[in-house]
C-alpha positions as CSV (number, residue, x, y, z in Angstrom):
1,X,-18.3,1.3,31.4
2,X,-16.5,-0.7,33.7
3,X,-13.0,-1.3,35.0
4,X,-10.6,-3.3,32.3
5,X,-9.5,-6.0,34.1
6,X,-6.0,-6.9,34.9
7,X,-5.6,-10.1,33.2
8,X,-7.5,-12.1,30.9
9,X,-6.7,-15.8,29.2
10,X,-8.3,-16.3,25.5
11,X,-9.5,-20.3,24.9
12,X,-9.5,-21.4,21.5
13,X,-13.1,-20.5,20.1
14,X,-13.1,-23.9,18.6
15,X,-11.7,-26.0,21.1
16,X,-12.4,-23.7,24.5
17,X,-10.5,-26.5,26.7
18,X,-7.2,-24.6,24.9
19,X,-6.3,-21.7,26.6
20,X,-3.6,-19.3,25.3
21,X,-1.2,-17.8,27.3
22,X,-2.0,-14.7,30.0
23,X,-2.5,-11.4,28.9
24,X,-1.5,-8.3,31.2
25,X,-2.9,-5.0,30.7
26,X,-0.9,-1.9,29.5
27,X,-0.7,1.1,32.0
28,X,-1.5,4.0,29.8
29,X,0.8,6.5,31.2
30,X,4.5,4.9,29.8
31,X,2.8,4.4,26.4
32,X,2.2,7.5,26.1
33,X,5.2,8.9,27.3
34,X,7.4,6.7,25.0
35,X,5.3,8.1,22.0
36,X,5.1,11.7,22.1
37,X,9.0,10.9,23.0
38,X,9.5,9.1,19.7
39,X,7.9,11.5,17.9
40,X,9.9,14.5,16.9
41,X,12.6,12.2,16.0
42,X,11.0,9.8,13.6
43,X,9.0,12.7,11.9
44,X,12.5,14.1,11.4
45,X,13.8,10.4,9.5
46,X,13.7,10.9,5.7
47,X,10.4,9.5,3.9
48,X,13.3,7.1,1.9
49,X,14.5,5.8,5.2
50,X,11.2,5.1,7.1
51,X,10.4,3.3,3.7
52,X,13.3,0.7,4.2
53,X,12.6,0.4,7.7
54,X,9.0,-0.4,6.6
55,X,10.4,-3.0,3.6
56,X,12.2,-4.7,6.9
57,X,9.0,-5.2,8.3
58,X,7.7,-6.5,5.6
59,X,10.4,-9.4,5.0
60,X,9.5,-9.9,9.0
61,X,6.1,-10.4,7.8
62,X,6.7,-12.6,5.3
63,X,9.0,-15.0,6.9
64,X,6.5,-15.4,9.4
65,X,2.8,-15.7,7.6
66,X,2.6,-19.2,8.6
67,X,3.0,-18.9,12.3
68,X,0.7,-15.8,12.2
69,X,-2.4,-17.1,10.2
70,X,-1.7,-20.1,12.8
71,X,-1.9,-17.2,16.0
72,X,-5.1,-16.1,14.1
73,X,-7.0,-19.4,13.4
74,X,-6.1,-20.3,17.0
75,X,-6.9,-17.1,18.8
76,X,-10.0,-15.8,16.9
77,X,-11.2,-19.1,15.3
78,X,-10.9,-18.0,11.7
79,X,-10.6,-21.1,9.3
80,X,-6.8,-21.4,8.7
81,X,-7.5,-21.1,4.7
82,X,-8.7,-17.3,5.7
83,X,-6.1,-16.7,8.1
84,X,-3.5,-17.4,5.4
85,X,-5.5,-14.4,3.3
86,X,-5.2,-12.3,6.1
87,X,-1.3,-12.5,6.7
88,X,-0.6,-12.5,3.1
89,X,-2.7,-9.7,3.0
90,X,-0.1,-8.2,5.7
91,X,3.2,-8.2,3.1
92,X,0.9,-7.2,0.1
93,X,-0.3,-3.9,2.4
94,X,3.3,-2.4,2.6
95,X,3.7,-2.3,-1.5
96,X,0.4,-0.6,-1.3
97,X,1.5,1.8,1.1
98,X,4.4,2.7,-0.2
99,X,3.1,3.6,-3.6
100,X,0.7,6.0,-1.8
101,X,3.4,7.2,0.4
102,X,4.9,8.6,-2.7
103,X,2.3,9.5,-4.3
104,X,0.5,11.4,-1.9
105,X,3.3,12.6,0.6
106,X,5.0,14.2,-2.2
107,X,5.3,18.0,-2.4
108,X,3.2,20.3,-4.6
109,X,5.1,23.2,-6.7
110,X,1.7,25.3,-8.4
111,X,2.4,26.8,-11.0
112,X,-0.7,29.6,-10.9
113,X,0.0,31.4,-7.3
114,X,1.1,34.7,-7.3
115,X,4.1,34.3,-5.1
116,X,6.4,31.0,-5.2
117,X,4.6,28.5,-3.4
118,X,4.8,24.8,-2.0
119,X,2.0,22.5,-0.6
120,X,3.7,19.8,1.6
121,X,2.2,17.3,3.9
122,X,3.4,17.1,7.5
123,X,3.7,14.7,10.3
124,X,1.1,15.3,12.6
125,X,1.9,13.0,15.4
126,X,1.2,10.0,17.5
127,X,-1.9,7.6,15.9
128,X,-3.6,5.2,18.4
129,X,-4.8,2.1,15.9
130,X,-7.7,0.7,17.8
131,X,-8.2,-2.6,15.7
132,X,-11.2,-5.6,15.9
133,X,-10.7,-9.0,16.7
134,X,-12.5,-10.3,13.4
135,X,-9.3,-8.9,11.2
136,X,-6.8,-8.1,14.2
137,X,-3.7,-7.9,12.2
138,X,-5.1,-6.8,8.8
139,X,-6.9,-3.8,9.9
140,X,-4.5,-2.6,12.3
141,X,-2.0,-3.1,9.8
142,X,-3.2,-1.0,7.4
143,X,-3.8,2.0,9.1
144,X,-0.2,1.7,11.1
145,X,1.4,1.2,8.0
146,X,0.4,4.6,6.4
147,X,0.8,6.4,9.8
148,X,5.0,5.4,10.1
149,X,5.1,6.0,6.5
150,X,3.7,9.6,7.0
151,X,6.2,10.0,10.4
152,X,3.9,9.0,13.3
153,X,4.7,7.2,16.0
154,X,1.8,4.4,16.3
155,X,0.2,2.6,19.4
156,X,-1.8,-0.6,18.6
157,X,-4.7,-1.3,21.1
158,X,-5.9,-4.7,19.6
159,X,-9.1,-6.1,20.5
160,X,-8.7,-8.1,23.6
161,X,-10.1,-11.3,21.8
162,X,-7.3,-11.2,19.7
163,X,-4.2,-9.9,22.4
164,X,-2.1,-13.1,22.0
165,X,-1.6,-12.9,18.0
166,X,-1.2,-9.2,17.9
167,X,1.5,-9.1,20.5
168,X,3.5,-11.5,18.7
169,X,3.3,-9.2,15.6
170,X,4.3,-6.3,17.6
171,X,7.0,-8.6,18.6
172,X,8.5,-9.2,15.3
173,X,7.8,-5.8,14.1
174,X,8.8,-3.3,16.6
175,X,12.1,-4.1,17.1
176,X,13.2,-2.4,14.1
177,X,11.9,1.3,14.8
178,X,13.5,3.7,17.0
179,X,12.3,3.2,20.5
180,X,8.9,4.5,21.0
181,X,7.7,4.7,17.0
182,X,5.8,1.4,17.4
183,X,3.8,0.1,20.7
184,X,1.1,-2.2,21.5
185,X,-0.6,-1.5,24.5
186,X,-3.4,-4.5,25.8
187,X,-6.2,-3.1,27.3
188,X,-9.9,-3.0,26.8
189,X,-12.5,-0.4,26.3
190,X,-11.6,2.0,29.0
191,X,-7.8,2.0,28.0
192,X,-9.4,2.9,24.5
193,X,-10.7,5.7,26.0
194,X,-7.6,6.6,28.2
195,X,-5.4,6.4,25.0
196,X,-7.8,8.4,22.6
197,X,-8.7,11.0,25.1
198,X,-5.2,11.8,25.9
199,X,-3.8,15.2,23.8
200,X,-0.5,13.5,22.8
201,X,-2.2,11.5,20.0
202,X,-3.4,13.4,17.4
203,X,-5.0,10.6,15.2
204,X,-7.7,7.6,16.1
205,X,-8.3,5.0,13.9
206,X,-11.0,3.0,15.4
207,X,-12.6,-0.6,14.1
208,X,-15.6,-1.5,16.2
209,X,-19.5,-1.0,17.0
210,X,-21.5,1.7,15.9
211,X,-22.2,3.0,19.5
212,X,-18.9,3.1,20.5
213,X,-18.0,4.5,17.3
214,X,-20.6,7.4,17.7
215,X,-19.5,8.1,21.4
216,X,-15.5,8.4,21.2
217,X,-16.3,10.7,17.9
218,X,-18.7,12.7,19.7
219,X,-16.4,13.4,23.0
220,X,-13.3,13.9,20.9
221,X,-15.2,16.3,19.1
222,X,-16.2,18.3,22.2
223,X,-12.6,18.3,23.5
224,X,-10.0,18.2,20.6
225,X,-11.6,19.2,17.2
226,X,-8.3,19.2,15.5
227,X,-7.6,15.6,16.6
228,X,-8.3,13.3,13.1
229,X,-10.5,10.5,13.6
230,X,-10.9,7.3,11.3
231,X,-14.3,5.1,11.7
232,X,-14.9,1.7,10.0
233,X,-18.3,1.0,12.3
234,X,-20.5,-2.2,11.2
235,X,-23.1,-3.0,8.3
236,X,-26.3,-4.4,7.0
237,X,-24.9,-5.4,3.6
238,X,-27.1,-6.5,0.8
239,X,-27.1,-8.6,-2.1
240,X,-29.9,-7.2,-4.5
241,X,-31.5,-10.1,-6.9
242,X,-32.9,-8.4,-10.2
243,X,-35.0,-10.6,-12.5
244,X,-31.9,-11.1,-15.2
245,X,-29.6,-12.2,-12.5
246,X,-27.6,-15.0,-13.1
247,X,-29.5,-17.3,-10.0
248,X,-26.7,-19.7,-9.4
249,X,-23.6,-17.6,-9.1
250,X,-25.4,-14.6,-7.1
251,X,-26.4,-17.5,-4.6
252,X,-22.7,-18.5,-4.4
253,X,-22.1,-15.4,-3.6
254,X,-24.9,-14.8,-1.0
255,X,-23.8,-17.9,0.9
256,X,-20.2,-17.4,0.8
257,X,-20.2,-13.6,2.2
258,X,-22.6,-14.6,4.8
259,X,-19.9,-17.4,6.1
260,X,-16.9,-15.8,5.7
261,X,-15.3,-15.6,9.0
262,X,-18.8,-17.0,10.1
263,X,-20.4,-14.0,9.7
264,X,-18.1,-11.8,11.5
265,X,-17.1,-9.0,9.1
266,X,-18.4,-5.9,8.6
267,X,-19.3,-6.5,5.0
268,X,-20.6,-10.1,5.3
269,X,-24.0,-10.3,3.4
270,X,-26.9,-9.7,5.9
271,X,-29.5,-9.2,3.6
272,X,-30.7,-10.2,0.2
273,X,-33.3,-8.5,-1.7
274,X,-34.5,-10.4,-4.2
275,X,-37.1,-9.3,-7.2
276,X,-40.4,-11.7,-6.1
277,X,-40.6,-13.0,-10.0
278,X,-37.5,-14.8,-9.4
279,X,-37.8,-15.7,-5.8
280,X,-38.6,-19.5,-6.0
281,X,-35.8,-20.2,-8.6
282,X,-33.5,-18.0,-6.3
283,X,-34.2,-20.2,-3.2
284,X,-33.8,-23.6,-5.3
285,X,-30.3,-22.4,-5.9
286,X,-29.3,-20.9,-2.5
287,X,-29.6,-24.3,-0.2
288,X,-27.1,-26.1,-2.5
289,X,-24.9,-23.0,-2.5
290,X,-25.0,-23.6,1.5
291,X,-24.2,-26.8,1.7
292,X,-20.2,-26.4,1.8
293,X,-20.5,-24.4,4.9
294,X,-21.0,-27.0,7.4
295,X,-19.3,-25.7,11.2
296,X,-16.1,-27.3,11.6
297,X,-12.7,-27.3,13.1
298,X,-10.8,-24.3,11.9
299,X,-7.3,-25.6,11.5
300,X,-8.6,-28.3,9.3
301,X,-7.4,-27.5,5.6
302,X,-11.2,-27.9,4.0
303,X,-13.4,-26.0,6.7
304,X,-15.5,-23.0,5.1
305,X,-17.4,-22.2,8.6
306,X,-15.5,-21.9,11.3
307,X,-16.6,-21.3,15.2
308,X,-18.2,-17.7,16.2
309,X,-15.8,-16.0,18.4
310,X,-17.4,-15.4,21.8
311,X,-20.4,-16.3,23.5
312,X,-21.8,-13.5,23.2
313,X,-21.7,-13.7,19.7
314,X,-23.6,-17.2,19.9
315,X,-26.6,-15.1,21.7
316,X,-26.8,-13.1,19.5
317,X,-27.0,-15.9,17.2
318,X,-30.0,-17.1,18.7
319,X,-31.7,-14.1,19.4
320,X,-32.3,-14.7,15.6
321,X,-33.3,-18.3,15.6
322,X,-35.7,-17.5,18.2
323,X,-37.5,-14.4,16.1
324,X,-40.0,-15.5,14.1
325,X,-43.1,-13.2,13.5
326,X,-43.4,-11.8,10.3
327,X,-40.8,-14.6,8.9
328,X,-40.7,-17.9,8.1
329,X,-36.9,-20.1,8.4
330,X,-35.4,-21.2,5.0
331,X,-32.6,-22.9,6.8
332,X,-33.2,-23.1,10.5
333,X,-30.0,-22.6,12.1
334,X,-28.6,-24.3,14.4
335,X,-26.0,-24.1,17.3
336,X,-23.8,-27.1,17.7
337,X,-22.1,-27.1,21.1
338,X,-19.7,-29.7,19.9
339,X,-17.9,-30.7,16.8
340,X,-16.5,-34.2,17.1
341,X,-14.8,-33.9,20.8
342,X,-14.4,-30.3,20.8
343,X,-16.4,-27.9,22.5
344,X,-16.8,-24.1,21.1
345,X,-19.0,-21.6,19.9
346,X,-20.4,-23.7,16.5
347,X,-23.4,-23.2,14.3
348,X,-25.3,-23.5,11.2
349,X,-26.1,-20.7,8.9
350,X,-29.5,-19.4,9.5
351,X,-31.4,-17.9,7.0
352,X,-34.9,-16.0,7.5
353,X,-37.4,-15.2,4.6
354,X,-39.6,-12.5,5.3
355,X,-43.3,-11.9,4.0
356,X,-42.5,-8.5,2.3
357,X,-40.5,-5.4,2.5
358,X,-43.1,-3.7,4.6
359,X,-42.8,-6.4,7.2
360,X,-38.8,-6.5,6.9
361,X,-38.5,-2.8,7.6
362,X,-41.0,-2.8,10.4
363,X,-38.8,-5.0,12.3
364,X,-36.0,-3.6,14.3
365,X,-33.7,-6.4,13.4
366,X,-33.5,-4.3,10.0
367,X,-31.1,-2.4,11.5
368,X,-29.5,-4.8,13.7
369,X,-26.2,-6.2,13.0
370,X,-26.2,-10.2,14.0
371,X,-22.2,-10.6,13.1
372,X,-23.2,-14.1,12.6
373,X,-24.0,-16.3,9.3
374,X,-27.5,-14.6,9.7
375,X,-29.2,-13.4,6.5
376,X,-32.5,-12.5,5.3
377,X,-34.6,-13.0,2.6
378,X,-36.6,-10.0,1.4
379,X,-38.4,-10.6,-1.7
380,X,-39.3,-6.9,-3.7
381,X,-41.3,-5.7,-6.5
382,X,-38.9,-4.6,-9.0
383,X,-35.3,-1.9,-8.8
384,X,-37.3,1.4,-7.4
385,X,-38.7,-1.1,-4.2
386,X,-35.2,-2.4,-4.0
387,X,-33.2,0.9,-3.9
388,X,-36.0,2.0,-1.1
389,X,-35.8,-1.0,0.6
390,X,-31.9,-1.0,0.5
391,X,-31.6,2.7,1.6
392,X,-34.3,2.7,4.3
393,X,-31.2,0.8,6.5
394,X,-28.8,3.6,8.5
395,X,-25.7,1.1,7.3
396,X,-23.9,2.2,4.1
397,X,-20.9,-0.2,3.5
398,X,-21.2,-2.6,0.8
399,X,-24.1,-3.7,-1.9
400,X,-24.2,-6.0,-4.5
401,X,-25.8,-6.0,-7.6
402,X,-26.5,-9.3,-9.5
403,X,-27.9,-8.5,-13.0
404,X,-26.7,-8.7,-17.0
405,X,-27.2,-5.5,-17.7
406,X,-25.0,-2.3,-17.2
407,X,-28.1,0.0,-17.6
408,X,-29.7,-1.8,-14.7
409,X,-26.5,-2.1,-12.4
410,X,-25.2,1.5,-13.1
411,X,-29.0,3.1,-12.0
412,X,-28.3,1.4,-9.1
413,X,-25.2,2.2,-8.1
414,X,-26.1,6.1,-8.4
415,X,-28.9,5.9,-6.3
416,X,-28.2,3.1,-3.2
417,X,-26.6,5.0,-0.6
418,X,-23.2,2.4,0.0
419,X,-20.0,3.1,-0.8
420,X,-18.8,0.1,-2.1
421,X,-20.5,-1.2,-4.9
422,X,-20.0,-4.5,-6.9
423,X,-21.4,-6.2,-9.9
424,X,-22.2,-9.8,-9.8
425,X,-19.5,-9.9,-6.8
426,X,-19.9,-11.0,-3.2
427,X,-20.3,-8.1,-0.9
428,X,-16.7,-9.3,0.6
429,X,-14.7,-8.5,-2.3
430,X,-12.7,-5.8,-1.2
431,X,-9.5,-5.8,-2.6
432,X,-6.4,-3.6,-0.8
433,X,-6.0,-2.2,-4.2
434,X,-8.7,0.2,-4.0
435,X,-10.3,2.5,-1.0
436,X,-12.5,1.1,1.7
437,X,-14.9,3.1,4.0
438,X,-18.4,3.2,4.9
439,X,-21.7,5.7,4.8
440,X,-24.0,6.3,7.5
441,X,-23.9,4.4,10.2
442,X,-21.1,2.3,8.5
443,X,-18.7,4.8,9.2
444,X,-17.1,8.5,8.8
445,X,-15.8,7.9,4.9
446,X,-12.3,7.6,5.9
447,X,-10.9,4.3,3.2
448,X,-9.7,2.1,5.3
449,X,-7.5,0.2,2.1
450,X,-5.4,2.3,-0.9
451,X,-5.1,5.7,0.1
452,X,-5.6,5.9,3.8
453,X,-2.4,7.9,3.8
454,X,-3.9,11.2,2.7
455,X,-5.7,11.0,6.7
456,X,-2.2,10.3,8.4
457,X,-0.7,14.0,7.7
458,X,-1.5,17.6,7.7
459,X,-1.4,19.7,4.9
460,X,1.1,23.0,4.7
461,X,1.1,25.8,2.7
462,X,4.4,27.8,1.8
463,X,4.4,31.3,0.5
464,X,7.4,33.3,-0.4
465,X,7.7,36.8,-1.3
466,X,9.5,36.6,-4.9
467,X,13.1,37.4,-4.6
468,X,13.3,38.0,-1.1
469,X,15.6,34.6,-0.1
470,X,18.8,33.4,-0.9
């Protein structure tokens, strides 16, 4: 791992001749400092007075969801239409929070202990929110939400892809705690490291690659067992295709999770499994159900597919195009270095049938993780192949299951190993109404959405002899 560097400029992934402002990196040492400062005193504010502060943020937020789904299209290249999602998503997120802020922070009284007794949850301290650059305010948000609420002081290291938009929410947000309670520091990996490493924060939520993931879990573990740690790693997520399925709507929803945020989420369809008697009518319906998603500017009101990110991302990219033993193209892919007279990281969705599962699993991109409107085809002989098929993959995020009956969908549900399951659903419906985590390699089962909060504080029991206090 090398150095972080200094400074850094972001270009418009779109339009890479449009360069956002400087970035400057965060010395470690004063954010630190000005948290385990802050500390002591805002685990000491009433739960009913970090909640207002918290409703402040939240009119913040709202006043300004236009200028940030702008920062995020801009910065990240997320069609503006999903950028609005994500900083609505951003006002929605406190409500949620505060009804598991009450819910869960609230004390116990048993009522069948042998001595009067009280189970309370406690601040534990400073949480450093490492966040990605696919979602940069959305998951950082959510996890720093339910930390203040709980009475810790947060630091935000956002992805460096995505520096200029978070800094401006830190800008409108952290004016309105105490000094110290809310921080973003800019860095890159090594500052991670510096930040998560450091005994004065006692929770990491980190958003990012599996090895990374594994490694800072690992090291933490060797040096601080009692420090919490929150993983949302990546996925192979898969559309399964059973023989009742309704064709048309399960390949609307193949081709719009694979193209969402142009492949770049962590539960973006990958792969589709798809019982072989219906394979040729499945594939008559999927290239329509492509066609909307044509690369194009992401500030324009009516793009679907907007540019990849980096450059890096756009090898990956076509690392797949270039693969093709063992598979044949359905759509080809393609990468378009231009759109009109801008120049970014463009391209077509690719999409790769292979002969079998056999094959399929042979194959190390199996378990690879493209982060790019990638998917395969895997055609299967009937729901025991499928659940084999699906589970042979380390990932464990999200599945869907296209079918008409609830026999079929609920055997499957019990027996593929992802925690999110949906029902005629695209594997992006994931709703900040309900939990959010991954399996495996997909992560350490911490939700990431509605209840987080029960991670963000320590649990204490109180005993008292009977009779013995005033």
């Amino acid at each position: 791992m090398g150095p972080d560097p200094a400074t850094w400029i972001n270009a418009n992934p779109g339009d890479l001749s449009d360069q956002l402002p400087e970035i400057h990196a965060t010395p470690a040492e004063p954010v630190l400092a000005a948290t385990h400062a802050a500390a002591a005193g805002w685990a000491g504010i009433p739960i009913g007075e970090r909640i207002e502060i918290l409703r402040s943020a939240q009119k913040v937020l709202h006043a300004h969801q236009e200028e940030l789904a702008r920062g995020i299209c801009r910065e990240i290249g997320k069609p503006i239409t999903e950028a609005r999602g994500e900083s609505g998503a951003l006002v929605a997120k406190v409500d949620f929070a505060v009804g598991d802020a009450e819910r869960f922070l609230a004390e116990e009284i048993p009522n069948d202990t042998p001595q009067p007794s009280r189970i309370r949850r406690r601040p534990r301290g400073p949480a450093l929110i490492v966040g990605p650059f696919n979602f940069p305010l959305h998951l950082s948000h959510g996890p720093a939400t339910a930390h203040l609420l709980a009475g810790n002081p947060v630091v935000l290291k956002p992805s460096p892809l995505a520096a200029n938009v978070c800094a401006r929410y830190a800008e409108l947000v952290a004016p309105l705690f105490p000094p110290g309670v809310f921080q973003v520091a800019q860095g890159g990996a090594q500052l991670a490291r510096t930040l998560a490493m450091d005994p004065r924060i006692r929770s990491v939520v980190f958003t990012g690659s599996v090895p990374a993931g594994r490694s800072l879990l690992s090291e933490l573990a060797s040096i601080d067992p009692s420090k919490d740690v929150a993983l949302e790693l990546g996925g192979k997520n898969a559309a399964l295709i059973l023989r009742d399925a309704d064709l048309a709507r399960s390949a609307a929803a193949v081709a719009e999770a694979a193209c969402l945020t142009a492949g770049q989420r962590c539960n973006a369809t990958a792969r589709v499994l798809v019982d072989a008697s219906v394979l040729p009518a499945f594939l008559q319906n999927l290239a329509p159900a492509f066609r909307p998603y044509q690369p194009g500017w992401p500030a324009d009101e009516t793009t679907k597919l907007g540019p990849l990110t980096t450059s890096a991302s756009v090898e990956r990219y076509q690392t797949a195009m270039q693969e093709t033993k063992g598979m044949t193209f359905f759509l080809a892919g393609k990468v378009h270095p231009k759109i009109g007279d801008r120049r970014g990281h463009y391209v077509d969705p690719c999409v790769r049938q292979w002969k079998d599962a056999a094959s399929y699993l042979d194959h190390p991109s199996s378990r690879q993780e493209f982060f790019a409107p990638v998917v395969e085809i895997v055609p299967v002989d009937g729901p025991e192949t499928m659940i084999a098929t699906h589970n042979a993959v380390p990932f464990g995020l999200s599945a869907s299951v296209f079918t008409t009956s609830r026999k079929t969908f609920d055997h499957l549900a019990n027996h593929l190993r992802a925690s999110n399951i949906y029902a005629n659903l695209p594997t992006t419906f994931s709703p900040s109404a309900l939990p959010f985590g991954g399996w495996g390699e997909s992560g350490n089962h911490h939700p990431g959405g509605r209840g987080f909060i029960r991670f963000a504080a320590d649990e204490q029991v109180i005993q008292e002899a009977r009779d013995t206090l005033n």
